[in-house]
DRENMIPA-442885 format. One record per residue (C-alpha): residue number from 1; residue in three letters; y, z negated, x. Coordinates in nm, 4 decimals, padded with zeros to 6 digits, always signed. Layout:
<recs>
{NUM, 'Ala', {Y, Z, X}},
...
</recs>
This chain:
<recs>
{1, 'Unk', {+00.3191, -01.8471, -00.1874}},
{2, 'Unk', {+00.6090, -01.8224, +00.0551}},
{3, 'Unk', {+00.5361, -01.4652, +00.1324}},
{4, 'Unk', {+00.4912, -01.3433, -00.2510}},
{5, 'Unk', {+00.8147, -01.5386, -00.3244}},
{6, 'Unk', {+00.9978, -01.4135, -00.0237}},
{7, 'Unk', {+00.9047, -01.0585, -00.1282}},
{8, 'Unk', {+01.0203, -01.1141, -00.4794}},
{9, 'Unk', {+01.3624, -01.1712, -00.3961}},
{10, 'Unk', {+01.3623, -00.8661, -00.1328}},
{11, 'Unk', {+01.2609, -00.6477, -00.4228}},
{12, 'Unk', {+01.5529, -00.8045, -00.6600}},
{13, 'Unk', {+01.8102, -00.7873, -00.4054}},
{14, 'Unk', {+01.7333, -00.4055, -00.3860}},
{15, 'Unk', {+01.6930, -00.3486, -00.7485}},
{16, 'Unk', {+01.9718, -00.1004, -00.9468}},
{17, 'Unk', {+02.0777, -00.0240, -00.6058}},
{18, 'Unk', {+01.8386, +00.1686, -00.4524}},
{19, 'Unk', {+02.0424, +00.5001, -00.4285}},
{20, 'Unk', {+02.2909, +00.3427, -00.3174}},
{21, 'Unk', {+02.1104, +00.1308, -00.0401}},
{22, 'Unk', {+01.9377, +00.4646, +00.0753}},
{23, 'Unk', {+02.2619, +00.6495, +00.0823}},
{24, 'Unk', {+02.3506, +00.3755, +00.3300}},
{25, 'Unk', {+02.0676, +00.4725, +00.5540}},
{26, 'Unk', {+02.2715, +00.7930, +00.6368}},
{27, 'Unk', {+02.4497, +00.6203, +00.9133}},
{28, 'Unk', {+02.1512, +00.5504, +01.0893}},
{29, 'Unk', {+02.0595, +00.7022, +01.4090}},
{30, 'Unk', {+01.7914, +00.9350, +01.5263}},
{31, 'Unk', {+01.5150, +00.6802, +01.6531}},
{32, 'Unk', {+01.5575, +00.5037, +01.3073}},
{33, 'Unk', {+01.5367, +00.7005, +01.0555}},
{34, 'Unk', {+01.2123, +00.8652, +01.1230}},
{35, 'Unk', {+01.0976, +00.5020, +01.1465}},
{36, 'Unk', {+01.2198, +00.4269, +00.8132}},
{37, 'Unk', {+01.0490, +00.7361, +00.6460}},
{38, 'Unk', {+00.7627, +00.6963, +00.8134}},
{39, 'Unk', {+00.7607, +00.2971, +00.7298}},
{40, 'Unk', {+00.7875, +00.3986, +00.3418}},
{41, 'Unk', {+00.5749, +00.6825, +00.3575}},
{42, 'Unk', {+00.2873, +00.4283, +00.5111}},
{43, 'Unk', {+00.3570, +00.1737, +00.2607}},
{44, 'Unk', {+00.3624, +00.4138, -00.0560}},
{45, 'Unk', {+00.0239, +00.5417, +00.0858}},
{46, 'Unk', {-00.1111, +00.1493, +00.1069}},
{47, 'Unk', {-00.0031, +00.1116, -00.2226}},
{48, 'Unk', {-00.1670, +00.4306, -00.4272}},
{49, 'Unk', {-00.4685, +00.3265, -00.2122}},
{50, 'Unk', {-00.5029, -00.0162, -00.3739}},
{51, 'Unk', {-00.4547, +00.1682, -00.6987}},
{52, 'Unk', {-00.7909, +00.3423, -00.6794}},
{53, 'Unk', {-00.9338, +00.0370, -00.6732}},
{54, 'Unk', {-00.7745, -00.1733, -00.8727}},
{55, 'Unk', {-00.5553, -00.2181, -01.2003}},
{56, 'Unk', {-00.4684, -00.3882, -01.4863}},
{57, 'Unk', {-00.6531, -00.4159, -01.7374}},
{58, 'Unk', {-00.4669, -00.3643, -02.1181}},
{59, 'Unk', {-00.4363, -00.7727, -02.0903}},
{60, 'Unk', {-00.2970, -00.7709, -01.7694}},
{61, 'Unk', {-00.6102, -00.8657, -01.6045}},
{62, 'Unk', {-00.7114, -00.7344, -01.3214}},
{63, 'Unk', {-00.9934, -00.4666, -01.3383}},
{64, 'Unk', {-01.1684, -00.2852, -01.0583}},
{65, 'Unk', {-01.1839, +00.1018, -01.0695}},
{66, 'Unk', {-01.4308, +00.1191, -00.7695}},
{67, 'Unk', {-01.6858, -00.1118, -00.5855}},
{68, 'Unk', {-01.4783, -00.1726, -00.3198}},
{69, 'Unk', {-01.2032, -00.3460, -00.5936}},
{70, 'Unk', {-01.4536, -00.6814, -00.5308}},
{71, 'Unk', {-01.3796, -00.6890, -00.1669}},
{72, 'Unk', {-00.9688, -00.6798, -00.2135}},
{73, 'Unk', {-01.0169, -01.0020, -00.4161}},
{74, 'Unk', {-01.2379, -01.1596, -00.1407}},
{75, 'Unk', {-01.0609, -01.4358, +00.0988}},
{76, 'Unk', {-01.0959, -01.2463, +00.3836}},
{77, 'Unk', {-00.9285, -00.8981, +00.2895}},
{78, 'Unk', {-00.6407, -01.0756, +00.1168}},
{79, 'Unk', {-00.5605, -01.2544, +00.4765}},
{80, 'Unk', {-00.6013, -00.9200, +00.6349}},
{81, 'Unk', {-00.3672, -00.7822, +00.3935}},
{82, 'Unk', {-00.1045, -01.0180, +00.4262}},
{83, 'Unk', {-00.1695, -00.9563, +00.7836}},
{84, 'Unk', {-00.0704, -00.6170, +00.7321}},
{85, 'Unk', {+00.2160, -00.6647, +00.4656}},
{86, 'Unk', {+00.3592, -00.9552, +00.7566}},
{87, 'Unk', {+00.3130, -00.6826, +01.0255}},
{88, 'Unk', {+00.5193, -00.4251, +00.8025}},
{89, 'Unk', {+00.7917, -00.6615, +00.6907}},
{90, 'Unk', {+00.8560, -00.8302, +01.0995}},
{91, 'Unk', {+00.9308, -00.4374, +01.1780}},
{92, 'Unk', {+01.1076, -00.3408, +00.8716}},
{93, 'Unk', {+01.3406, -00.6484, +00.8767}},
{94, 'Unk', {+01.5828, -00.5939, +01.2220}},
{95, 'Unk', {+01.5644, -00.1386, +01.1708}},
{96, 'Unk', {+01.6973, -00.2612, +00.7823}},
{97, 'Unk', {+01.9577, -00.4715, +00.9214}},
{98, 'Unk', {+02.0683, -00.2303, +01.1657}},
{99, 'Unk', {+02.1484, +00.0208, +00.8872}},
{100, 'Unk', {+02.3002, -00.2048, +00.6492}},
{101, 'Unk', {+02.5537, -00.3223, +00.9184}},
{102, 'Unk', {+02.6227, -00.0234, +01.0786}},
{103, 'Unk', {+02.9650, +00.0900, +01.0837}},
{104, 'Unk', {+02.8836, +00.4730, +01.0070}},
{105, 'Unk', {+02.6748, +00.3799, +00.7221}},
{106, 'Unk', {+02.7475, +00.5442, +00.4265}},
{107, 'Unk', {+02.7425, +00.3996, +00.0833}},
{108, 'Unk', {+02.9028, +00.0949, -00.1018}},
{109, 'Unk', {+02.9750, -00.2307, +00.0616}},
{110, 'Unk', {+02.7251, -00.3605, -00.2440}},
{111, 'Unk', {+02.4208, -00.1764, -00.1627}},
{112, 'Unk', {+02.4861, -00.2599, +00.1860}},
{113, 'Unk', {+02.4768, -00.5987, +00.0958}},
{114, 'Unk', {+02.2115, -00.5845, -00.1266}},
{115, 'Unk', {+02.0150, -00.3916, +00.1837}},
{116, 'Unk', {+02.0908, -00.6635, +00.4659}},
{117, 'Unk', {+02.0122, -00.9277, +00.1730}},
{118, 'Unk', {+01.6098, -00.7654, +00.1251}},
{119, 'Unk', {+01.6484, -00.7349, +00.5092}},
{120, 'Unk', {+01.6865, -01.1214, +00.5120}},
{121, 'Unk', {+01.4330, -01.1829, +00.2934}},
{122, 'Unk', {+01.1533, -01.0035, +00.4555}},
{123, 'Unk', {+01.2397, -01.1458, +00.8169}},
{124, 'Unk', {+01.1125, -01.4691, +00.6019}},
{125, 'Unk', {+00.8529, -01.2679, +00.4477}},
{126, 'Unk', {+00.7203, -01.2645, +00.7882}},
{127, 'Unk', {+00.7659, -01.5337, +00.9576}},
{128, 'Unk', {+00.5549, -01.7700, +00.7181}},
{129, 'Unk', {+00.2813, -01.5262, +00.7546}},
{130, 'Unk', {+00.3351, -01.5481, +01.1301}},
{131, 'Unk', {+00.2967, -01.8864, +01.0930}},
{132, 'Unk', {-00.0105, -01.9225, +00.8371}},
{133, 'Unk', {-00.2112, -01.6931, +01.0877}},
{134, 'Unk', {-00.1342, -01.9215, +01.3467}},
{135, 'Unk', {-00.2355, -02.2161, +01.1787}},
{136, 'Unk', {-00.5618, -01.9543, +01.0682}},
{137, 'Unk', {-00.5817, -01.7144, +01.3134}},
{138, 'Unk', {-00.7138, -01.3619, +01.1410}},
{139, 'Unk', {-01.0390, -01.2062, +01.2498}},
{140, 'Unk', {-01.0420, -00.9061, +01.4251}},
{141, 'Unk', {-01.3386, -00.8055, +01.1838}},
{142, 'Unk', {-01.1724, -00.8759, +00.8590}},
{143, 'Unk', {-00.8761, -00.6077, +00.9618}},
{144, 'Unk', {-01.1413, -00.3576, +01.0514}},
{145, 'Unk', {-01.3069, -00.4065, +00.7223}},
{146, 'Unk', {-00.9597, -00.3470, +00.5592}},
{147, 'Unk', {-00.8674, -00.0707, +00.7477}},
{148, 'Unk', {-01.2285, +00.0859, +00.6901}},
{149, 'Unk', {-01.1623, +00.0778, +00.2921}},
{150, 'Unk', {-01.1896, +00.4860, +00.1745}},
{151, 'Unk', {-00.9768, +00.5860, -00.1203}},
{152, 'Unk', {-01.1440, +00.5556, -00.4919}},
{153, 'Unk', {-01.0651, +00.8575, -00.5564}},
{154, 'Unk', {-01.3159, +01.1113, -00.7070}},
{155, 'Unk', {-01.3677, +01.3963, -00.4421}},
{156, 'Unk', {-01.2637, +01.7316, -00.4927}},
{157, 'Unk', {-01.5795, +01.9873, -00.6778}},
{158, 'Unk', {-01.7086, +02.1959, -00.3905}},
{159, 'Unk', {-01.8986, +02.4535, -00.5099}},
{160, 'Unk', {-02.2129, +02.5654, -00.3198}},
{161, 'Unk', {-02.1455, +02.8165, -00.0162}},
{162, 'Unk', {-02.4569, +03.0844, +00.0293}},
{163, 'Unk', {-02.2546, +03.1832, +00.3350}},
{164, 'Unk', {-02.2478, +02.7708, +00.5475}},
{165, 'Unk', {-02.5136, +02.7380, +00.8009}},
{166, 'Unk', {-02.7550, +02.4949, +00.7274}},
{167, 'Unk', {-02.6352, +02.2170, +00.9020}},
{168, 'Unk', {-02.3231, +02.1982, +00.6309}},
{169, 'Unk', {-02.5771, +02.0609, +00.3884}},
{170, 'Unk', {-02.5925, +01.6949, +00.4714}},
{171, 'Unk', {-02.2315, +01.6716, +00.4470}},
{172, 'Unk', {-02.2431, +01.8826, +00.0876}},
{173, 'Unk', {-02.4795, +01.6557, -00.0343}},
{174, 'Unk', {-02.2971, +01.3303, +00.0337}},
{175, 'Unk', {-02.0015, +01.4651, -00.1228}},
{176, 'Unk', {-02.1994, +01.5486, -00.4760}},
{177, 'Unk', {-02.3238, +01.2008, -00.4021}},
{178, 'Unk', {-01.9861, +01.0654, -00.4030}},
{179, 'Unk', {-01.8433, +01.2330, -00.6938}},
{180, 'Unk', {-02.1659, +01.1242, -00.9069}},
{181, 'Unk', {-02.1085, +00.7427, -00.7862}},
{182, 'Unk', {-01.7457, +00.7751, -00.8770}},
{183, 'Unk', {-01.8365, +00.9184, -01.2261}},
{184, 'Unk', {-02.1186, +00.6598, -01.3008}},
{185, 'Unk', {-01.8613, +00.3972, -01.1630}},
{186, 'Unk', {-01.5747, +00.5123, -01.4158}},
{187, 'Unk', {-01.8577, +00.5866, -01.7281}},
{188, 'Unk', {-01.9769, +00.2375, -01.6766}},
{189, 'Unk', {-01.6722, +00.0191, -01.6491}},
{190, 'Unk', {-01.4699, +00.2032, -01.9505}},
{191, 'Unk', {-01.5577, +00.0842, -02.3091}},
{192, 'Unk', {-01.8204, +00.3341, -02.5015}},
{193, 'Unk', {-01.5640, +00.5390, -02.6765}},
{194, 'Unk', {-01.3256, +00.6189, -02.3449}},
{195, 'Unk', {-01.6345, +00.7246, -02.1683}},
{196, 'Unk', {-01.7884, +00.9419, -02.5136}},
{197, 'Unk', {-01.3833, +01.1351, -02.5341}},
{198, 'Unk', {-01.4034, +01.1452, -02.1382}},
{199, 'Unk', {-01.7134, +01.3063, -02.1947}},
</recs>
């Protein structure tokens, strides 16, 4: 509760001044901003990774859009990802608050306010997961299994190559295996007329 509150504020302190907190990032130096990118970039893929598994549903429940959508909801993978989410926000929190307080930074003295203020946030973000998985220390398994999640996305048609040595096969035929899952998956969990128009 500490960490989903924590991160609540962080994302209001940034909000209507998110150009202008990443206009302040231009005064940071050549070691951090790659580290910043890269930090986003990883986080935007975590996040449209969840999303092929789960959603809401048109009453804001929560509806899977894959088998693996049952294991995010277990115990175990929602410690491993706030494991994860701590992990992110402990290095996030000091590279933030070197921007926002750098004297090159560009950018008004709000967003670098409201940057150092998400910055602040998140260093709490992390410590009281810190501290839960020291009071519960996480399983080495239970990040694997996390980690080990594929996307939910339906794989690209392939179609058949006359020309691929025979050893290509098993891989062709897992793949037509996956996309027929991912259809059945999709037909069966949307109501009888979305999957008749799908059709």
């Amino acid at each position: 509760m500490e960490a989903r509150e924590a991160l609540i504020h962080a994302a209001a302190a940034l909000h209507g001044d998110t150009i202008g907190a990443a206009a302040a990032r231009g005064g940071c130096g050549k070691r951090t901003r790659p580290a910043l990118d890269a930090a986003a970039l990883s986080l935007t893929y975590g996040r449209d990774l969840l999303h092929t598994h789960l959603a809401r549903g048109p009453r804001g429940g929560l509806r899977f859009r894959s088998e693996w959508g049952s294991v995010f909801t277990t115990p175990c993978a929602r410690w491993a990802l706030l494991a994860e989410m701590g992990s992110f926000a402990r290095r996030l929190a000091p590279l933030g608050e070197k921007v926002g307080y750098s004297a090159r930074a560009r950018g008004s003295p709000r967003a670098r306010q409201a940057l150092n203020g998400a910055c602040h946030w998140l260093e709490i973000m992390g410590a009281s997961v810190g501290q839960a998985h020291l009071d519960r220390p996480l399983s080495a398994a239970d990040l694997e299994l996390l980690r080990a999640v594929p996307a939910g996305a339906c794989l690209p048609r392939r179609r058949p190559d006359t020309s691929a040595p025979v050893r290509s096969l098993p891989e062709a035929v897992v793949a037509t295996s996956e996309r027929a899952r991912h259809a059945a998956w999709l037909s069966d969990s949307q109501p009888p007329m979305a999957a008749r128009h799908g059709q």
